[in-house]
VEXNUGU-438004 format. One record per residue (C-alpha): y negated, z negated, x negated. Coordinates in Angstrom, 1 decimal, decimal comma. Example, Ala and Ser with C-alpha at 12.3 -4.5 7.8 and 13.67 -1.06 7.14 Angstrom:
# residues 2
4,5  -7,8  -12,3 .
1,1  -7,1  -13,7 .
# end
This chain:
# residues 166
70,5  103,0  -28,0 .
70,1  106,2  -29,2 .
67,4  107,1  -31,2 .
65,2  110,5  -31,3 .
62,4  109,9  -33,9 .
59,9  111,5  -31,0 .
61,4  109,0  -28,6 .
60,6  106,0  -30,6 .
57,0  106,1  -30,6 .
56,6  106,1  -27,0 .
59,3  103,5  -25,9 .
56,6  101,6  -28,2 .
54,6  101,3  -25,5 .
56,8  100,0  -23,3 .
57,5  97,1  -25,6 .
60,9  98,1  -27,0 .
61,3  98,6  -30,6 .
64,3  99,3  -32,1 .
66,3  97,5  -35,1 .
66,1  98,6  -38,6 .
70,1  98,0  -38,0 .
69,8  100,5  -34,7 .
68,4  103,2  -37,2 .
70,2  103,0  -39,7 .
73,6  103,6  -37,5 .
71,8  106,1  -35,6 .
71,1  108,2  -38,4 .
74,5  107,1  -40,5 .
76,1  110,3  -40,0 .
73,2  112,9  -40,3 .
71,1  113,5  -42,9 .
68,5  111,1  -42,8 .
66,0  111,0  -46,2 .
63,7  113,1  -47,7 .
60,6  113,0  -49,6 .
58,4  113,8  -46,5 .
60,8  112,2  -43,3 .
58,5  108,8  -43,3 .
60,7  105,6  -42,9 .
60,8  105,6  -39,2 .
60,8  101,3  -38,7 .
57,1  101,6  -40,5 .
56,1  104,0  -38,2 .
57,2  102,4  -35,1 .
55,9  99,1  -36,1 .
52,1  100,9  -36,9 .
52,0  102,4  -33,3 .
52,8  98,7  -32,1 .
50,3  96,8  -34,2 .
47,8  99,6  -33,5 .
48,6  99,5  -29,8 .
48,1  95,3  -30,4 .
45,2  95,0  -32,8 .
42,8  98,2  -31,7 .
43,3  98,2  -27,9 .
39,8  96,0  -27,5 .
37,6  97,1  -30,0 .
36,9  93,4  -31,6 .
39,0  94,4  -35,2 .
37,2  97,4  -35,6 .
33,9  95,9  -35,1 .
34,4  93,2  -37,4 .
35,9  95,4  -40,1 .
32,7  97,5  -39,8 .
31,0  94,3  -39,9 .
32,6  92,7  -42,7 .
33,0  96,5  -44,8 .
29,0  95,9  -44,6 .
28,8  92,6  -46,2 .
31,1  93,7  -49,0 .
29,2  96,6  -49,5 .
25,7  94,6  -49,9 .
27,6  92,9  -52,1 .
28,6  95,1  -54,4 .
25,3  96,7  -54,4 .
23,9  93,7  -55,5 .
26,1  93,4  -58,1 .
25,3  97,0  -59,5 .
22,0  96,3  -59,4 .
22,1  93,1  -61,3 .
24,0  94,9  -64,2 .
22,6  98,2  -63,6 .
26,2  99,9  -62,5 .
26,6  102,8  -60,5 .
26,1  102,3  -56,5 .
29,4  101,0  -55,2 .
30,9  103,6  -52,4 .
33,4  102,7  -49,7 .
34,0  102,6  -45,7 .
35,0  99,8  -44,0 .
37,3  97,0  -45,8 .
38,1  99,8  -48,8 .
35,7  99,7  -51,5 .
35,0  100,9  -55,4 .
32,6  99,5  -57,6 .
31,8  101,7  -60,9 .
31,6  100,7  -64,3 .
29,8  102,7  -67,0 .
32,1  102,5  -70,0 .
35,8  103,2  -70,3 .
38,1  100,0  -69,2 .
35,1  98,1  -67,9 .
36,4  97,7  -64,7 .
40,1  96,3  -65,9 .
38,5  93,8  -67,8 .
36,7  93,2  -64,7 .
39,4  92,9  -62,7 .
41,3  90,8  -65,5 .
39,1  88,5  -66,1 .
39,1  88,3  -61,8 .
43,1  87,9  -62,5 .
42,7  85,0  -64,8 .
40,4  83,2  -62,1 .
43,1  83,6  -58,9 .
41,6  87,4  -57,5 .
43,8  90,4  -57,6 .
42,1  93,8  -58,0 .
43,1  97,0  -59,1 .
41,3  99,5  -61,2 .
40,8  103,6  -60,4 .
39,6  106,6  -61,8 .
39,2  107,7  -65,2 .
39,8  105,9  -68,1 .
39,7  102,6  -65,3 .
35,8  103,1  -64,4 .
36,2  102,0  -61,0 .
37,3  98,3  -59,5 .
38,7  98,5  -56,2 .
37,6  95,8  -53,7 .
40,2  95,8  -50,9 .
40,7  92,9  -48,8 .
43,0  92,5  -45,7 .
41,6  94,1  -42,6 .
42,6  90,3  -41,4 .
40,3  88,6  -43,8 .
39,2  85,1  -43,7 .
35,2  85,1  -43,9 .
35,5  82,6  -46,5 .
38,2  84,2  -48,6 .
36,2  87,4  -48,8 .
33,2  85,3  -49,4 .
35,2  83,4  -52,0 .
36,6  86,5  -53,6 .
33,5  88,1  -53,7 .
32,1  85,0  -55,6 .
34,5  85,4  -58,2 .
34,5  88,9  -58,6 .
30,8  88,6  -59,4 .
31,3  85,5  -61,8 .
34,0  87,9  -63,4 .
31,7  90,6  -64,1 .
29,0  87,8  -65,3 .
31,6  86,5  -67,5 .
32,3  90,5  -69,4 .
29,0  92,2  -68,6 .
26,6  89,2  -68,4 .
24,5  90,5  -71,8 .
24,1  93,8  -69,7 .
23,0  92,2  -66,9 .
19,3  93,7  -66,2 .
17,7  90,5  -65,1 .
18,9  88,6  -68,0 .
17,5  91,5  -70,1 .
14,5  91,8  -68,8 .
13,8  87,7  -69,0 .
14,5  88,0  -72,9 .
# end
């Protein structure tokens, strides 16, 4: 099968996808890399789940849904220790620290109790909270949980409402 890089995009729709092994020949004799090319089995297999998972509306709707509970969430959190209002959009989400590396020993202490997060900005100010767009509602509930008992655990003396009950 002979493969045009336009070409496999639409034959997505018709249900055929193409091998990494039919690529790979394909483009054996041509120049075929590049910094900006793309990796044309990832992009065939994005139109396919996109054509699969977004064709009724239901995944976007519960990612908007569930992109709101992790944002009351975090809000709730910032408010307790008196962070910076969280920003995000759907399932993609930052929650800001204050100091520099408060959010990787956030995200550590997260580590150390079974939650992967990563950190952003400068000087590692920001803990990213992104969960699968496939999400279980009681792993994100779950991973919330912890995340919050994490920042309890390194910020809980700067927590507002145990301040303001001393």
């Amino acid at each position: 099968m002979p493969l045009d890089p336009g070409q496999q995009v639409l034959e997505v729709g018709r249900g055929e996808l193409p091998s990494d092994r039919d690529v790979v020949q394909e483009a054996g004799r041509r120049q075929h890399n590049g910094t900006f090319r793309g990796y044309n089995p990832a992009f065939v297999t994005g139109a396919r789940a996109r054509e699969l998972f977004w064709s009724d509306g239901a995944l976007e709707a519960r990612t908007t849904a569930l992109g709101e509970r992790v944002g009351r969430a975090l809000a709730d959190t910032a408010r307790r220790y008196g962070l910076p209002a969280p920003r995000g959009r759907g399932l993609a989400w930052g929650l800001p620290f204050r100091g520099p590396g408060a959010a990787r020993e956030v995200c550590d202490a997260a580590y150390r109790s079974g939650l992967l997060l990563e950190t952003a900005g400068p000087n590692d100010k920001v803990a990213k909270v992104l969960p699968p767009l496939t999400v279980a509602d009681e792993q994100l509930e779950l991973g919330l949980g912890l995340l919050d008992e994490s920042n309890e655990r390194e910020n809980g003396c700067r927590s507002t409402s145990s301040a303001s009950s001393a």
